[in-house]
C-alpha positions as CSV (number, residue, x, y, z in Angstrom):
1,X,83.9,109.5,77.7
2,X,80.1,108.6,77.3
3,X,78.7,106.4,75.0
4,X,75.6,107.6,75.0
5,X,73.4,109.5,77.7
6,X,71.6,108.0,79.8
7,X,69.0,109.3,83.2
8,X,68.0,106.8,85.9
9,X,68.6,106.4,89.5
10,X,70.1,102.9,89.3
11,X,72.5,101.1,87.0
12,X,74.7,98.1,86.7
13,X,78.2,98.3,86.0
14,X,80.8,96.0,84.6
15,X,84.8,97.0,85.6
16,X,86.3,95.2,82.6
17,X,89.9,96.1,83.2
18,X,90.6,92.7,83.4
19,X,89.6,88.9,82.6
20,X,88.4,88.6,86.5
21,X,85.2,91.0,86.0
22,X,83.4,92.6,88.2
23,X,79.9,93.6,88.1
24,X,77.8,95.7,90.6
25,X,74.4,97.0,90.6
26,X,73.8,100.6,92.8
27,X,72.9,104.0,92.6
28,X,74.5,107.5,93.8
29,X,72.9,110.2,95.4
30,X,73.9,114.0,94.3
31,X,72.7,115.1,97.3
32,X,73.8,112.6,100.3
33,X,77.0,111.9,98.1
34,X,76.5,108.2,98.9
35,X,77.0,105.2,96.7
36,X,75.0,102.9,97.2
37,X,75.5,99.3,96.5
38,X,72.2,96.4,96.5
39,X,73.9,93.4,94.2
40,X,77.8,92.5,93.3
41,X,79.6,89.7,92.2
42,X,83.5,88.1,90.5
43,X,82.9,86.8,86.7
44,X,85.7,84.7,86.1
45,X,86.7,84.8,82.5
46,X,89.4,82.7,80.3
47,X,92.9,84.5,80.8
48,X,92.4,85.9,77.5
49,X,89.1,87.2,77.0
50,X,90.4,90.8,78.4
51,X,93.5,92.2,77.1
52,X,94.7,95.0,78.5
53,X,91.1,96.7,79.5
54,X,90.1,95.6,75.8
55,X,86.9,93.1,74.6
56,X,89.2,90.0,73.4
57,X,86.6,87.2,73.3
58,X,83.5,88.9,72.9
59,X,81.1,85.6,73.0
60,X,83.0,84.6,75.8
61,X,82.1,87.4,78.0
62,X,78.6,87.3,76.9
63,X,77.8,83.4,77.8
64,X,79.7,84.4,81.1
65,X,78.1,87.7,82.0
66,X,74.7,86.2,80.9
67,X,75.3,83.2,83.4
68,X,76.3,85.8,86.3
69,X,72.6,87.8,85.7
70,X,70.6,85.4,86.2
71,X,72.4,83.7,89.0
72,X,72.2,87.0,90.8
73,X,68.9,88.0,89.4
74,X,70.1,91.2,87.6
75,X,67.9,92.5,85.1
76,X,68.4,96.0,84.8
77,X,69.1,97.7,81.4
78,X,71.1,100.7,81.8
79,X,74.6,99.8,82.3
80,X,78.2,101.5,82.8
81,X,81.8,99.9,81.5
82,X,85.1,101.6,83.6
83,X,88.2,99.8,82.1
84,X,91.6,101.1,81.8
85,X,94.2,99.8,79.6
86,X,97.7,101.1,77.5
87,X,94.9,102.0,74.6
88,X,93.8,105.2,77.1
89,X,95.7,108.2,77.3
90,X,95.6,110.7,80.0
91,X,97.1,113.9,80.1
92,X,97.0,117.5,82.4
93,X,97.1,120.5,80.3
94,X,97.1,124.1,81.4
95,X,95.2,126.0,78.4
96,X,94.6,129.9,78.0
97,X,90.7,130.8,79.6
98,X,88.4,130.7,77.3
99,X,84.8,130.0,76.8
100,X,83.4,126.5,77.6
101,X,82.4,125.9,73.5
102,X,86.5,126.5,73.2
103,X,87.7,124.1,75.6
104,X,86.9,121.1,73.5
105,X,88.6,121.7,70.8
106,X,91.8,123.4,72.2
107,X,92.1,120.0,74.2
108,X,91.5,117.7,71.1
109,X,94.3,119.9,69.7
110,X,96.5,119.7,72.6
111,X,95.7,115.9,72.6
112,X,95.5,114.6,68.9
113,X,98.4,116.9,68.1
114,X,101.5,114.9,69.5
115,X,99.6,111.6,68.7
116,X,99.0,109.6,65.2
117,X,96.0,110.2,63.2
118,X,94.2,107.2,64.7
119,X,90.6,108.6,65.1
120,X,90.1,109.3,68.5
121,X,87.8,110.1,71.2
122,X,88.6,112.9,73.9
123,X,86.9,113.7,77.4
124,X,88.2,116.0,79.6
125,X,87.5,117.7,83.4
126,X,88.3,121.4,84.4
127,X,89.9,120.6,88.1
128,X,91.7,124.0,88.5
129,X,93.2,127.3,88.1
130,X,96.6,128.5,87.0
131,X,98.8,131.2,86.3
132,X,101.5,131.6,83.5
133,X,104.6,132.0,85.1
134,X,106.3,134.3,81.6
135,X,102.6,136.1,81.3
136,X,100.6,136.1,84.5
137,X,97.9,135.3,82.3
138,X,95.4,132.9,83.7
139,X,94.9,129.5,82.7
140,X,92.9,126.3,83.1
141,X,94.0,122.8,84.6
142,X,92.3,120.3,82.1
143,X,92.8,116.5,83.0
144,X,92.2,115.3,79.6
145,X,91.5,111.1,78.6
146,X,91.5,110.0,74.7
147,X,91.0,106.9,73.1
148,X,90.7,104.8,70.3
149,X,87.1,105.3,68.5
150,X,86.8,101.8,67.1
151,X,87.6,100.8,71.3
152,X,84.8,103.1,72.7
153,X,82.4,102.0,69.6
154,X,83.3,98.1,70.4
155,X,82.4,98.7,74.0
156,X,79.5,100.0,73.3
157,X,77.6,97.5,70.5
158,X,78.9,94.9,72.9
159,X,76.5,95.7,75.2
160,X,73.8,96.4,72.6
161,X,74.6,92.8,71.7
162,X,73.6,91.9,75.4
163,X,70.7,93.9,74.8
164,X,72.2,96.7,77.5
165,X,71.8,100.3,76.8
166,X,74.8,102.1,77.1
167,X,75.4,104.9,79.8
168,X,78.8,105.5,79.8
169,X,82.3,104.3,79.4
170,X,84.4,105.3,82.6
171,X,88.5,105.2,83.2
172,X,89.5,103.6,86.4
173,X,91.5,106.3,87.0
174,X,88.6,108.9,86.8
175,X,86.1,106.5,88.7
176,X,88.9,106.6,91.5
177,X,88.7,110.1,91.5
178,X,85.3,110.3,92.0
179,X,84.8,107.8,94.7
180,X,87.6,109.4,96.9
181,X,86.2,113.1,96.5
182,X,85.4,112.9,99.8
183,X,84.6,111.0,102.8
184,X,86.3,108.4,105.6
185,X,88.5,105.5,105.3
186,X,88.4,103.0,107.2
187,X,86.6,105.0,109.9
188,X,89.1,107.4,110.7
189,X,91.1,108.8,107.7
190,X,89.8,112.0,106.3
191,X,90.5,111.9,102.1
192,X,89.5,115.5,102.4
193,X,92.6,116.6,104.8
194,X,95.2,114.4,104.3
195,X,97.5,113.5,101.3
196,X,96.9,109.2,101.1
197,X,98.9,106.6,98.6
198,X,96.4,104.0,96.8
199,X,97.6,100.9,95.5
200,X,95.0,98.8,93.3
201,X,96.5,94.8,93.1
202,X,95.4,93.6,89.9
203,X,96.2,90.3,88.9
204,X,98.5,91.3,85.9
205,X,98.7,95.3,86.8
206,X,99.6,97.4,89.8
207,X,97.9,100.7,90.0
208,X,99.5,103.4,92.5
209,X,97.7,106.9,92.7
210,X,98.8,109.9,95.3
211,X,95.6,111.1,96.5
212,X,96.2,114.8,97.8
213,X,93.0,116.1,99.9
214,X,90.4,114.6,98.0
215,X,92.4,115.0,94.7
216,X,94.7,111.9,92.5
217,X,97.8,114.3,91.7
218,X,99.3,111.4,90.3
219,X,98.5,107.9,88.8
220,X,101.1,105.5,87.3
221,X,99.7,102.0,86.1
222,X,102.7,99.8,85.8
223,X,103.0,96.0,83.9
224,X,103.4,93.8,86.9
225,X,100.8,92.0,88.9
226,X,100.2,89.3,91.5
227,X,99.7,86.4,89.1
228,X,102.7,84.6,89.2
229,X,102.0,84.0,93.2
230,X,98.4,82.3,92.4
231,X,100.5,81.0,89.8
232,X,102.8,79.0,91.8
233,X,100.7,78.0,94.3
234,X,98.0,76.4,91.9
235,X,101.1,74.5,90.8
236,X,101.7,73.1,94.4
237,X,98.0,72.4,94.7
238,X,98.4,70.1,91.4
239,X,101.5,68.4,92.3
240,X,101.2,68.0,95.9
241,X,100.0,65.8,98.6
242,X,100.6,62.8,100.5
243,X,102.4,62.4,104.0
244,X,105.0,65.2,102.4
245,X,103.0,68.4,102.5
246,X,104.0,71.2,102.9
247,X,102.7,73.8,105.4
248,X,100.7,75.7,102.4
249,X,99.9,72.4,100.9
250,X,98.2,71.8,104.3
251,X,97.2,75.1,104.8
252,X,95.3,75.2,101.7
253,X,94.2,71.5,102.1
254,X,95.8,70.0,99.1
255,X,94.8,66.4,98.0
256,X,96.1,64.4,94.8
257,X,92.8,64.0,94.1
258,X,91.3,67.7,93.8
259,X,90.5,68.8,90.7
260,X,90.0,72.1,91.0
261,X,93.3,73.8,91.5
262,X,92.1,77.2,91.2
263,X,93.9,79.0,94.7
264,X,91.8,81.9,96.0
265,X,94.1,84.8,97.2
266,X,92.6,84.5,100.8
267,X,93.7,81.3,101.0
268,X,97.8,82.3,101.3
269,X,99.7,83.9,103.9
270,X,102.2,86.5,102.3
271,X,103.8,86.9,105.8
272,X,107.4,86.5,105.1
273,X,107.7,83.7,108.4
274,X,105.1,81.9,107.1
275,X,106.8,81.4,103.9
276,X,109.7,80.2,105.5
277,X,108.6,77.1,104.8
278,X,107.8,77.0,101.0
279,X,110.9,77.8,99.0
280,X,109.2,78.2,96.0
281,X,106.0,80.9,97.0
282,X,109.0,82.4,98.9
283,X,110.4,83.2,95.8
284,X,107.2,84.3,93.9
285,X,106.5,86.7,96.6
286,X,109.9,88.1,97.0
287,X,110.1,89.0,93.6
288,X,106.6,90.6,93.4
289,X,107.4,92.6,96.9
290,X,110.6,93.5,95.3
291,X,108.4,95.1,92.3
292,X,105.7,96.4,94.4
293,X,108.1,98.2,96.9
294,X,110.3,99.7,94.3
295,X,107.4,101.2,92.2
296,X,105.5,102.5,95.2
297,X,108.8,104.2,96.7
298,X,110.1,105.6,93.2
299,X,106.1,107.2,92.7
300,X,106.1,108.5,96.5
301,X,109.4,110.6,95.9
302,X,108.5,111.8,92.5
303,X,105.2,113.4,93.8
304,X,106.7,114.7,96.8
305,X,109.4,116.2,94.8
306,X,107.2,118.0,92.2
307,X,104.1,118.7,93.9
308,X,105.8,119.8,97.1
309,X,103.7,117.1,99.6
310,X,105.2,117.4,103.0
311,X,104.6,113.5,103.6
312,X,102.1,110.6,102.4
313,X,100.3,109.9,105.5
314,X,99.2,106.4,105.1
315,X,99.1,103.5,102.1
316,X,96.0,101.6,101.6
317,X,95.5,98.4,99.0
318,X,92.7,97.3,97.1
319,X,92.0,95.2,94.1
320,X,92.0,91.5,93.8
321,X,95.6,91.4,95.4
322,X,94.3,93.0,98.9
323,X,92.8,89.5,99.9
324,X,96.3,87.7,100.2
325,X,96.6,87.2,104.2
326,X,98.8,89.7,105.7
327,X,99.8,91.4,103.0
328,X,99.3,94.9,104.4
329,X,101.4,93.7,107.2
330,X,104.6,92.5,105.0
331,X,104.0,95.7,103.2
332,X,104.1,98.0,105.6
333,X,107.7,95.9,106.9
334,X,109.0,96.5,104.0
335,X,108.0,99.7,103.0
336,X,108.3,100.9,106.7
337,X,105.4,102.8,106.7
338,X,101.4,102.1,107.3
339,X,99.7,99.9,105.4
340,X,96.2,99.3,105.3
341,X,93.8,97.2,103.8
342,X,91.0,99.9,102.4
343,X,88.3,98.1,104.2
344,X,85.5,100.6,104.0
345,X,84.6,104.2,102.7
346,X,82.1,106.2,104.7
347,X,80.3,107.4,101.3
348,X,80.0,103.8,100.0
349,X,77.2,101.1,101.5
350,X,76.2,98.1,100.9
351,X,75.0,94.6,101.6
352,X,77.2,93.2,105.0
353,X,78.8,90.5,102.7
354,X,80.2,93.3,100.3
355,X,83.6,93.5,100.1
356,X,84.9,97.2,99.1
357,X,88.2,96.2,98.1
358,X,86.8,94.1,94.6
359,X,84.7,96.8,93.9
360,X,86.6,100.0,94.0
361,X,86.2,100.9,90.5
362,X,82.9,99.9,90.3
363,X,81.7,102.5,93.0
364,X,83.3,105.6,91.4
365,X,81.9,104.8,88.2
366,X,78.6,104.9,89.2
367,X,79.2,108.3,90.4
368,X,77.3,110.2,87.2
369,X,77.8,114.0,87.0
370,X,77.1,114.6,83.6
């Protein structure tokens, strides 16, 4: 869905998908297929200032982003946006084969069709073959992506406000699709052979894609997050202290007179024993597992079911949720199957402080094939 076009070797780009930012500067190389990643960083925004992949508090955003540059020493112009939000609508469509000047509009037809008259803009991928099953005629498997003009347009004099020039506007889901073309996860899974489950832990979202040999066959984005666990436990970190701690209150090293009661994910232990302990997280987590499970385990037997998948090999997290301590390991208990952190991907480098999980969406969207 581009913006406008844009040529260079390097660019920064900005996942705004949510109110905790994230910003990366890298480039990608056509020929080595490598991302490659030289500056990063989290811009914490008001709750707010995102909603739902969309600008909410413009000025905001600005003062914030502006802040982040210069503490990072970013300076570069050309810059990407990858979001993803309700406002987004992505659709496969199997379409007669025709010439390339035809796919466009027989998509926007397929597309604007069965929608309102909102004015909207369409991008689209050719990812296959097919063949009518009442003609034998052969067809085309489009993944098709519209949204709302006035959305793409806002995105984009944003960032000429910033003085920015605009590259491109990216989809999560596409950027995901990009990044895990090929390569090796976590040093030993092959995207390329195996069918893999994907689970990106946003704080307000939960994004689970079936990844078939290099390929998202499926992608449901579903309205639950990890929030109300931070939640909680910023709660305790207010209210307690003293000789009464509690194990987390300790663990997190909690004092009535901290005023900063902003609880890094890293900082609690999802573990069901060590929750034991603290009734209240107990219950936070236990009701976001609850989710989590159920949505992951209804989306595993739907794609097995209708794309005919003999079995999902492994389940890695990412996303903001993937730093809570064990959480791959209560997972994987509950699920009872393997769970792993995504740690690294073999096409994707960077600095040795750079943590792949943050920055998932970031790294596909740099990815540039127009």
């Amino acid at each position: 869905m581009a913006l406008t076009t844009g040529r260079g070797t390097q660019y920064m780009v900005l996942d705004m998908s949510s109110s905790n930012l994230k910003l990366a500067v890298g480039s990608y190389n056509s020929k080595t297929g490598q991302v490659s990643i030289e500056k990063f960083g989290v811009v914490p925004l008001d709750a707010d200032s995102i909603n739902d992949g969309q600008i909410a508090d413009a000025f905001g955003i600005n003062m914030a982003l502006k802040h982040a540059w210069a503490k990072l020493g970013i300076s570069n112009k050309g810059t990407i946006i990858t979001t993803d939000g309700a406002f987004m609508h992505t659709r496969d469509l199997e379409i007669p084969q025709v010439g390339a000047s035809q796919i466009s509009d027989m998509v926007k037809y397929e597309l604007m069709g069965q929608s309102n008259s909102k004015d909207m803009s369409v991008d689209y991928i050719v990812y296959g073959d097919a063949i009518d099953e009442e003609t034998n005629a052969k067809k085309l498997k489009v993944r098709a992506t519209a949204a709302p003009t006035d959305t793409v347009l806002a995105y984009r004099d944003f960032l000429k406000d910033m003085e920015k020039t605009p590259v491109a506007l990216d989809t999560n889901q596409n950027a995901v699709r990009k990044l895990f073309d090929g390569g090796i996860i976590n040093g030993n899974v092959n995207v390329s052979q195996t069918t893999i489950l994907l689970i990106e832990l946003s704080g307000a979202t939960t994004t689970v894609t079936i990844l078939d040999r290099g390929f998202p066959i499926l992608t449901r984005r579903l309205q639950f997050g990890h929030n109300s666990i931070r939640q909680v436990a910023e709660s305790m970190k207010k209210l307690q202290g003293g000789d009464n701690q509690s194990s987390l209150a300790r663990r997190l090293n909690i004092t009535k007179s901290d005023s900063d009661v902003s609880v890094d994910p890293s900082d609690i232990d999802l573990w069901h024993e060590s929750l034991a302990e603290v009734p209240a997280l107990q219950s936070a987590a236990n009701a976001y597992f609850k989710s989590l499970t159920d949505a992951v385990s209804r989306t595993a037997q739907f794609a097995i079911s209708k794309f005919h998948i003999d079995s999902i090999s492994t389940c890695f997290l990412y996303g903001s949720g993937a730093g809570y301590k064990k959480i791959d390991k209560e997972l994987s208990s509950q699920l009872s199957t393997q769970v792993e952190l995504l740690n690294t991907l073999s096409t994707v480098n960077g600095p040795k402080d750079f943590m792949l999980p943050q920055f998932v969406n970031c790294c596909g969207a740099l990815i540039r094939n127009d």
